[in-house]
C-alpha positions as CSV (number, residue, x, y, z in Angstrom):
1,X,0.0,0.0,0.0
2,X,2.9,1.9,-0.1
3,X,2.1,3.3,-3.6
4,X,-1.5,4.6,-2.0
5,X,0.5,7.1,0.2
6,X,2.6,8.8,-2.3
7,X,1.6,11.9,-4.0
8,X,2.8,15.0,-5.8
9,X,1.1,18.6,-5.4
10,X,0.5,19.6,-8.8
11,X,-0.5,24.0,-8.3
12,X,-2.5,24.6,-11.8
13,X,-5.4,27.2,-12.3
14,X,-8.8,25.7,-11.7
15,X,-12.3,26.5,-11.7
16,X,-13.7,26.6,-8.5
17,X,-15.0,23.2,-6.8
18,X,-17.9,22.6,-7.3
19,X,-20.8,21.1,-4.9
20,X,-21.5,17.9,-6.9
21,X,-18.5,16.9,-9.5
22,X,-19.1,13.8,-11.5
23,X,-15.1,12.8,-10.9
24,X,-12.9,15.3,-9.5
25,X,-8.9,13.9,-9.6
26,X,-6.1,14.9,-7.0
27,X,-2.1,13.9,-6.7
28,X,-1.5,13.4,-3.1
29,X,2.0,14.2,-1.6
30,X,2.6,12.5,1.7
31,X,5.5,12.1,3.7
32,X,6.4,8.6,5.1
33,X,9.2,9.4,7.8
34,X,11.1,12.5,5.9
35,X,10.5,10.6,2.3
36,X,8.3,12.3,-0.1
37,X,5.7,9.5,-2.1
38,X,3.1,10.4,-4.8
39,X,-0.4,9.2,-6.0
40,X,-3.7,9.7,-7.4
41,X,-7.0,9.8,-5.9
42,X,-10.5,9.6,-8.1
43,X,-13.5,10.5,-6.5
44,X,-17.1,10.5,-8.0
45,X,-19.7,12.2,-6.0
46,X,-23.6,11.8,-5.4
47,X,-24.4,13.8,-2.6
48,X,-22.1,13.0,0.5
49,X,-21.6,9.6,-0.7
50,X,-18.0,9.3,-2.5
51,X,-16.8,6.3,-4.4
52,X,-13.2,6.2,-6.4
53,X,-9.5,4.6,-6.8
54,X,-6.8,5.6,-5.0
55,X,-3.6,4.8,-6.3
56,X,-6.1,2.3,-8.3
57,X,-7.5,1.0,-5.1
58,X,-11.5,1.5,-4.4
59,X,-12.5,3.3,-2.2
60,X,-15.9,4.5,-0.6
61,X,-16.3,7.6,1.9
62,X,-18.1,10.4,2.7
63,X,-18.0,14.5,2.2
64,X,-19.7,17.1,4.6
65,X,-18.9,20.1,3.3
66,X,-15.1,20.7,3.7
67,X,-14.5,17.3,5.5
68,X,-13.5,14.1,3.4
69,X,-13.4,10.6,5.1
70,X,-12.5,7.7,2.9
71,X,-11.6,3.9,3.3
72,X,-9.4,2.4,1.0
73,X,-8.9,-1.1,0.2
74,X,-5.9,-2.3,-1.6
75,X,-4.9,-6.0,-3.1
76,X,-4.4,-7.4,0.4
77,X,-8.0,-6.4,1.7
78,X,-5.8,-4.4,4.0
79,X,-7.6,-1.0,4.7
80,X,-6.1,2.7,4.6
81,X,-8.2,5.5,6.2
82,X,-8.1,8.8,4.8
83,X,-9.2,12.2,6.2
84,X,-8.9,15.5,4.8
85,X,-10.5,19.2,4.9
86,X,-10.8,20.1,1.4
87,X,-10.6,24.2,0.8
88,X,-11.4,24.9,-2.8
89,X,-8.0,23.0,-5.1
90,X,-6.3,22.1,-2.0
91,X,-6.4,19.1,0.4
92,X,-4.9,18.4,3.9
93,X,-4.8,15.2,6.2
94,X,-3.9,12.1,7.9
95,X,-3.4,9.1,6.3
96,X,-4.3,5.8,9.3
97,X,-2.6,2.9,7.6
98,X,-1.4,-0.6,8.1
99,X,2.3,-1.2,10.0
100,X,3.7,-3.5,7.6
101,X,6.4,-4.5,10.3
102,X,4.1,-5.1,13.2
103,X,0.9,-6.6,12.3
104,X,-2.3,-5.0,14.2
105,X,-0.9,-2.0,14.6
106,X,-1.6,1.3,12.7
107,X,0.5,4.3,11.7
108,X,-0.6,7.8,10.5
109,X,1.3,10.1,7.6
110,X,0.2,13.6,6.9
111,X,-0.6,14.5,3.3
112,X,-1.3,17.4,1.1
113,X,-3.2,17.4,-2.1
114,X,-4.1,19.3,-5.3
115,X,-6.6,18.8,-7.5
116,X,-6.3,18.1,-11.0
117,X,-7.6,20.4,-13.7
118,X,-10.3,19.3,-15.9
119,X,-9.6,18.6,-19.7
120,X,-11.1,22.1,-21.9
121,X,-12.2,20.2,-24.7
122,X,-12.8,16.5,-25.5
123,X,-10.1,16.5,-28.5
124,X,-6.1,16.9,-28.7
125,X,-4.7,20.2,-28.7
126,X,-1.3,21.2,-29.8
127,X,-0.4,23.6,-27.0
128,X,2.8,26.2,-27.4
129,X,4.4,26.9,-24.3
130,X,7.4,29.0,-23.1
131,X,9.8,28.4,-20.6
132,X,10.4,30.3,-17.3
133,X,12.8,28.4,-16.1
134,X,14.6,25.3,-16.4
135,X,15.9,21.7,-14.7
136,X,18.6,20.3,-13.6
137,X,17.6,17.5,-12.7
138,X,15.0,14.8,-13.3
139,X,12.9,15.3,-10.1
140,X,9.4,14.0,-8.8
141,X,9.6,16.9,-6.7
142,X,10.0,19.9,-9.1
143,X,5.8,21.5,-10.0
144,X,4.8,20.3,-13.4
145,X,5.1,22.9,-16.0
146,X,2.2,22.2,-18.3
147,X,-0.6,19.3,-17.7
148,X,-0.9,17.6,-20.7
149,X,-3.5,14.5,-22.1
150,X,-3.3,11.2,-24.2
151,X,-3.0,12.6,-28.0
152,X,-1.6,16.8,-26.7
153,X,1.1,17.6,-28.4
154,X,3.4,21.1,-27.4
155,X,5.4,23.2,-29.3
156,X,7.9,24.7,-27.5
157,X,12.1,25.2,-27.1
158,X,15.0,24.1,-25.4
159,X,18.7,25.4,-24.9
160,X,22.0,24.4,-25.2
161,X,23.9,22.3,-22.5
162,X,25.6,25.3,-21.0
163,X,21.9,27.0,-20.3
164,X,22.2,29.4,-23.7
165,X,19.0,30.1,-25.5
166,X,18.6,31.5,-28.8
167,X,19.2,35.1,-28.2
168,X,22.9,33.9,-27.1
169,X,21.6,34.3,-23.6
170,X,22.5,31.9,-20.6
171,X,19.3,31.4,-18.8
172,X,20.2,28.7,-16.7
173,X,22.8,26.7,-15.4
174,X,25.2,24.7,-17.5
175,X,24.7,20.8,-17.9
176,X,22.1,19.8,-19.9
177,X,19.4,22.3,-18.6
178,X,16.1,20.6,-19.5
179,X,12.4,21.8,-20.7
180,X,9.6,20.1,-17.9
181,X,8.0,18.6,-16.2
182,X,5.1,17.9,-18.7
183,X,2.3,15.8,-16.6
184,X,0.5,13.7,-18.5
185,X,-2.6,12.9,-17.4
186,X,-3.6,9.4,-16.8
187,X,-0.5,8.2,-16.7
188,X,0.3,5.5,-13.9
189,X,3.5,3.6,-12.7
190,X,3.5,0.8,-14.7
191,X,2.2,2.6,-17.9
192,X,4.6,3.0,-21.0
193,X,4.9,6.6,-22.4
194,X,4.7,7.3,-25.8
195,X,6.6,10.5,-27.1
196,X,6.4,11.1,-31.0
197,X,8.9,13.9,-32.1
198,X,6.9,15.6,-34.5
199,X,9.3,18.3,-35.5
200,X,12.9,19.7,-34.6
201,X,14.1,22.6,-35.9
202,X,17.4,24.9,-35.4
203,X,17.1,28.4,-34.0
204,X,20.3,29.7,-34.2
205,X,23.4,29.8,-36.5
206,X,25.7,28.8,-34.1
207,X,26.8,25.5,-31.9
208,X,29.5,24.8,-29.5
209,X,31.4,21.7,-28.9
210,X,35.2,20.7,-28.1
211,X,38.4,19.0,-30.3
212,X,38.1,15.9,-27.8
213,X,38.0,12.5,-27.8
214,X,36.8,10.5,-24.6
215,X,38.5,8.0,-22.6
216,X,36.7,4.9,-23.7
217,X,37.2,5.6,-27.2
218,X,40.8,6.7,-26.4
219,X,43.6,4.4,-27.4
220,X,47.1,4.7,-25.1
221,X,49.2,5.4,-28.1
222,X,47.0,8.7,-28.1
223,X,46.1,9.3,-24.6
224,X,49.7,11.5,-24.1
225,X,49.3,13.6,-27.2
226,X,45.2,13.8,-26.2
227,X,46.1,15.5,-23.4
228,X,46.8,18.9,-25.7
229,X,42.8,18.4,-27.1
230,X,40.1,19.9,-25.1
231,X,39.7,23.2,-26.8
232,X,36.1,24.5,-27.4
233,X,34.8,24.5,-31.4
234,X,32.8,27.1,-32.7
235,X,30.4,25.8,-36.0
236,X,28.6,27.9,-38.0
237,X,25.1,26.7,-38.7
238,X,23.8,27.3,-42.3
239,X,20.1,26.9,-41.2
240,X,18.9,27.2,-45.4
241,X,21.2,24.9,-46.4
242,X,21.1,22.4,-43.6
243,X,24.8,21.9,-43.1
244,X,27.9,22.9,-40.1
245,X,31.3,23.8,-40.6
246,X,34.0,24.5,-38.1
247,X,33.7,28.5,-37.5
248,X,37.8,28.9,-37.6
249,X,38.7,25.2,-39.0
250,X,42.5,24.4,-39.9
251,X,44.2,24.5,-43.1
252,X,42.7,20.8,-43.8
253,X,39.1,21.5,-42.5
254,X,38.6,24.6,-44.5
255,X,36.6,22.6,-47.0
256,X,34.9,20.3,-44.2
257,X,31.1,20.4,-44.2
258,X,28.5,17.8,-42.8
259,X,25.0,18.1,-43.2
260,X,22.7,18.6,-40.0
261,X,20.8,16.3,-38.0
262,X,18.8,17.8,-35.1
263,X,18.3,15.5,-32.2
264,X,17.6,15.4,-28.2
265,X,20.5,14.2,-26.0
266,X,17.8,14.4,-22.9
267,X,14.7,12.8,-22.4
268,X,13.6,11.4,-19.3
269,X,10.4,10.6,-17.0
270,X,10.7,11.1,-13.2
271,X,12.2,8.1,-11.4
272,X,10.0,6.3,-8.8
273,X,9.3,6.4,-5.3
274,X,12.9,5.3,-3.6
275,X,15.1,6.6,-6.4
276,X,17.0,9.9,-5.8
277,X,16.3,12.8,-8.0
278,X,18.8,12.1,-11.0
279,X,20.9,14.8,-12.9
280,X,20.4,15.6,-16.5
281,X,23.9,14.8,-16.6
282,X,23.5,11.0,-15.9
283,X,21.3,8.4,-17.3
284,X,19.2,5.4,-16.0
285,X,15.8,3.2,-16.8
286,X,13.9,6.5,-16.8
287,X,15.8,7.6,-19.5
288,X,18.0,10.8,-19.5
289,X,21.1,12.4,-20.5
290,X,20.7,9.4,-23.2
291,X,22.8,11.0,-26.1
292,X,21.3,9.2,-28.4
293,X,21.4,10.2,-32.1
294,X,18.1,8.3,-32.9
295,X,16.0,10.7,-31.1
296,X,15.2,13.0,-33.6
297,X,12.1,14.1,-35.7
298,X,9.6,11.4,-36.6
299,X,10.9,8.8,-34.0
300,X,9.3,7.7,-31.4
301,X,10.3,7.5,-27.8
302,X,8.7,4.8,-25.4
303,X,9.7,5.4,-21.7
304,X,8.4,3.4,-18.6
305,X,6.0,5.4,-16.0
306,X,7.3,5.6,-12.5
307,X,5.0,8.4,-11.0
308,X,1.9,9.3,-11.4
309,X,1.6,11.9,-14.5
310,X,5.2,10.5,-16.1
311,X,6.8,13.9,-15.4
312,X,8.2,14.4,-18.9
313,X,11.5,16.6,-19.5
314,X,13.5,16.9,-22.8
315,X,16.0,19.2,-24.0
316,X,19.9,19.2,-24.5
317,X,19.6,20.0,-28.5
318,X,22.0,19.0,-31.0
319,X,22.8,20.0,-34.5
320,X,24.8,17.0,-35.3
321,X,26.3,13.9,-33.2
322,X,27.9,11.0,-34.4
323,X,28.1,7.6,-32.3
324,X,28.8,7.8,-29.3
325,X,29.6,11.3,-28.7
326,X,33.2,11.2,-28.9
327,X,34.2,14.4,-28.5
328,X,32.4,15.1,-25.2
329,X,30.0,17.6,-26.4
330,X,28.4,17.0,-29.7
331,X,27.4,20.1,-31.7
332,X,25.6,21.7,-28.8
333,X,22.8,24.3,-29.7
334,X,19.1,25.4,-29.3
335,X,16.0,24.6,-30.6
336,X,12.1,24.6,-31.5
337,X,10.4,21.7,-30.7
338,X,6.8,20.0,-31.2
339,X,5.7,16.0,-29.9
340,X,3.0,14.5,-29.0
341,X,1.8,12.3,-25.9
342,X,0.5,8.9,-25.6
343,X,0.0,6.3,-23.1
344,X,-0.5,3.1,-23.0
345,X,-2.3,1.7,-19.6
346,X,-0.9,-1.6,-18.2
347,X,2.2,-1.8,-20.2
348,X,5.5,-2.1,-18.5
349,X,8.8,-1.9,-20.2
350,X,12.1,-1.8,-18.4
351,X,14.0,0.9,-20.3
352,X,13.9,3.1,-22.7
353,X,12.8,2.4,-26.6
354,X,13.1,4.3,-29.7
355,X,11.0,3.7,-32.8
356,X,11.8,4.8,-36.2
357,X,9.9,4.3,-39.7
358,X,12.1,1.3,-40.1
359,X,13.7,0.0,-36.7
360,X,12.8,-1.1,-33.4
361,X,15.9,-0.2,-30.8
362,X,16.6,-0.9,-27.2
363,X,18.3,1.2,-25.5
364,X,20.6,-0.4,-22.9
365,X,22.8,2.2,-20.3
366,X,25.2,0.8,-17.8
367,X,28.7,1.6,-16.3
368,X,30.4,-0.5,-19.2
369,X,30.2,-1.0,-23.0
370,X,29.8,-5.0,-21.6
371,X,26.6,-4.3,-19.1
372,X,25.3,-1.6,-21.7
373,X,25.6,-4.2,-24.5
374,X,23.6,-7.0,-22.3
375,X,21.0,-4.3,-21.5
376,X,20.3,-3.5,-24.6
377,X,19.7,-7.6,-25.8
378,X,17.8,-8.2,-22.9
379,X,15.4,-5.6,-23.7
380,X,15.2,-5.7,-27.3
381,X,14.5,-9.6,-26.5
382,X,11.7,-8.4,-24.6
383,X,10.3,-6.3,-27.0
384,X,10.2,-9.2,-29.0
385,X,7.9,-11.6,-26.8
386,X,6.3,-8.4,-25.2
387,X,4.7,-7.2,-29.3
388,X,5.5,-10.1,-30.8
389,X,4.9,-13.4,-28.7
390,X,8.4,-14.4,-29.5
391,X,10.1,-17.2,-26.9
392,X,13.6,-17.1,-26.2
393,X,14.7,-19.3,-28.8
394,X,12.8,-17.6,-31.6
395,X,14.0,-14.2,-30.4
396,X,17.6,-15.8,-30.3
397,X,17.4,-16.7,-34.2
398,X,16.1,-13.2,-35.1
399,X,19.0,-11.8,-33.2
400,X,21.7,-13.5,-34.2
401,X,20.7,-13.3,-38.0
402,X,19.7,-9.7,-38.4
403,X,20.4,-7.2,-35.0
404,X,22.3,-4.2,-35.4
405,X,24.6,-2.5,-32.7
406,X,25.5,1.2,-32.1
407,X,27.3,2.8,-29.4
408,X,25.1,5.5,-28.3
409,X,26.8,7.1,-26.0
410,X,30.6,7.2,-24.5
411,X,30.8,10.9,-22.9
412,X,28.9,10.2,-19.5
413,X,29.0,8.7,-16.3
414,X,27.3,6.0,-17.7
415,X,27.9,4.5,-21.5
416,X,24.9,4.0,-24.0
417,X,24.7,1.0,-26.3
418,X,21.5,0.3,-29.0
419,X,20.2,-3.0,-30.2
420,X,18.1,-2.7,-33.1
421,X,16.4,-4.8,-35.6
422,X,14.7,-3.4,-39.3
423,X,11.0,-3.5,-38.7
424,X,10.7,-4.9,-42.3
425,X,12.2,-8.2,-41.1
426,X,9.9,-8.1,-38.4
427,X,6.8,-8.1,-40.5
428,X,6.9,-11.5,-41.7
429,X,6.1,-12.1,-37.7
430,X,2.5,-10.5,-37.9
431,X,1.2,-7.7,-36.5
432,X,2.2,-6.5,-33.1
433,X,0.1,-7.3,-30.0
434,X,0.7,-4.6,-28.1
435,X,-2.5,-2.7,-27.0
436,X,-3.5,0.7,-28.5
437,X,-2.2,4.2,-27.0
438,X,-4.7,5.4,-24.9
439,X,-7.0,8.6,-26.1
């Protein structure tokens, strides 16, 4: 019943409550001994009489005026008592619960509550929003941004990794400053979310990155005379014809020109209860500093749901990256953005995946290039019987015939490896079994 006692506050502009609401939804922050948890309460109302879910438990209960008393029942038919004085979008109580180390006895947590605001209109809108401010880290903690639904999309724009905007401005602090949280309503631990990159686009004629190579793509015949690299690199950006060149290049670069490719080095969802806040700096299940040079327009993202709402963040733009991100910064820069949300209830996936028009990839981060590869295998393979009712042995033949690996990402704490597989191959398997994004 832990999950039923964690919460976020969520402070968003709503109308005020009315007397009878056909379903009114609230994130509940409550503290259990100095640690912060986050969940959802549901409540339909006729009369005083309340029915609902908490945390996707039922629940029954009563309201008399400002006074809310509620039994919850979880999966154990152990029961969780709930009391609150409501005062328009705000909630505060106790919370009398089981003591799962001494049977028959009760303890109480204090919790706070917000209410959720109501959707405008029944069909998806493409919202435009503009920064205030921006993270640096991916936090459960840090008040949602924007509330977004199942099909929303937002338009909106990110900085550079040392916190510059588009005006040449620094706006926030260096390392990998990102856009969020986005809370996407109906989205529960357990859920998968769906992020389609609709459009990226460059906003400035300039990007910043170094003349280095990292350490675990550094042989020791070079590490000595690496030791001289390190510089910072100024590219130009020809935004009409889509291509970078070093600003100042050498004698042998004068010539040198590569063609664009905008991308997202962050993308993340909020880790669960238990897990610390996590820099935009590192990476883990939830995503993050990811660095990989697949997430870019018309991909898809899948990441796994670890708090209620997902708590979306993105940002960390690139004009270019090769594999790996061998020279410590890739062509760092800002950027216009517009995706779309999705959910998909009841889904669980253990990291994240990427979609293209004609790949599946798993995305497997660890402390090695060894760890990284077997995370990225393992959950390929599980894509596999998870969409496509492979077994082991079936996914082992499809692997061992037709995967491809990348190196995603050296420059980090953590290294970055992709499995992927052309989705052509895969339709000779049938269609997918996975259920449809939620609307």
């Amino acid at each position: 019943m832990l999950r039923r006692l964690a919460l976020l506050g969520l402070c968003l502009p709503l109308a005020a409550y009315a007397t009878d609401t056909p379903v009114e939804t609230w994130l509940v922050k409550t503290d259990l001994w100095g640690n912060t948890a986050y969940q959802t309460l549901s409540l339909s109302r006729n009369g005083d009489t309340l029915s609902g879910t908490f945390d996707g438990d039922r629940l029954v209960g009563t309201r008399h005026g400002p006074s809310l008393d509620v039994t919850v029942t979880d999966a154990d038919k152990a029961t969780h008592h709930l009391k609150a004085t409501i005062d328009g979008e705000a909630m505060v109580g106790v919370a009398d619960d089981p003591d799962t180390n001494h049977p028959g006895r009760r303890v109480s947590h204090a919790f706070t509550g917000r209410r959720l605001p109501e959707r405008s209109r029944a069909s998806p809108q493409v919202v435009t929003f503009t920064p205030k401010d921006y993270a640096n880290e991916f936090s459960a903690s840090r008040a949602p941004v924007l509330t977004l639904w199942p099909g929303d999309g937002v338009r909106t724009r990110t900085i550079d990794s040392g916190g510059v905007d588009e005006k040449g401005d620094t706006v926030a602090l260096f390392g990998n400053p990102q856009v969020g949280p986005f809370y996407v309503m109906s989205a529960e631990p357990g859920d998968t979310l769906v992020v389609h990159i609709k459009r990226l686009r460059l906003n400035r004629d300039y990007a910043d990155s170094l003349d280095s190579i990292v350490g675990p793509a550094l042989g020791q015949s070079l590490a000595g005379k690496a030791q001289e690299l390190g510089k910072p690199i100024r590219w130009k950006l020809d935004l009409a014809n889509g291509v970078a060149s070093p600003m100042s290049p050498s004698p042998a670069l004068a010539h040198y020109r590569v063609p664009v490719r905008p991308m997202l080095g962050g993308m993340a969802v909020a880790p669960g209860f238990g897990s610390p806040a996590m820099s935009t700096g590192d990476t883990g299940r939830s995503g993050g500093n990811m660095d990989f040079n697949q997430v870019i327009e018309g991909n898809t993202v899948y990441l796994p749901v670890y708090q209620p709402g997902a708590l979306l963040y993105f940002g960390d733009a690139h004009a270019l990256q090769g594999d790996g991100e061998t020279s410590q910064y890739a062509l760092e820069t800002s950027m216009d953005v517009e995706l779309s949300v999705d959910v998909i209830h009841g889904k669980t996936i253990a990291m994240p995946r990427v979609e293209s028009p004609t790949q599946i990839m798993a995305l497997g981060q660890a402390g090695s290039i060894d760890e990284a590869t077997r995370a990225a295998t393992t959950g390929l393979v599980k894509w596999l019987a998870q969409d496509y009712g492979l077994s082991l042995s079936d996914a082992a033949q499809v692997l061992g015939s037709a995967v491809h690996y990348s190196v995603a990402n050296l420059a980090g704490r953590s290294v970055g490896v992709a499995a992927s597989l052309d989705k052509a191959l895969l339709s000779n398997l049938g269609k997918p079994v996975q259920p449809s994004p939620a609307k």
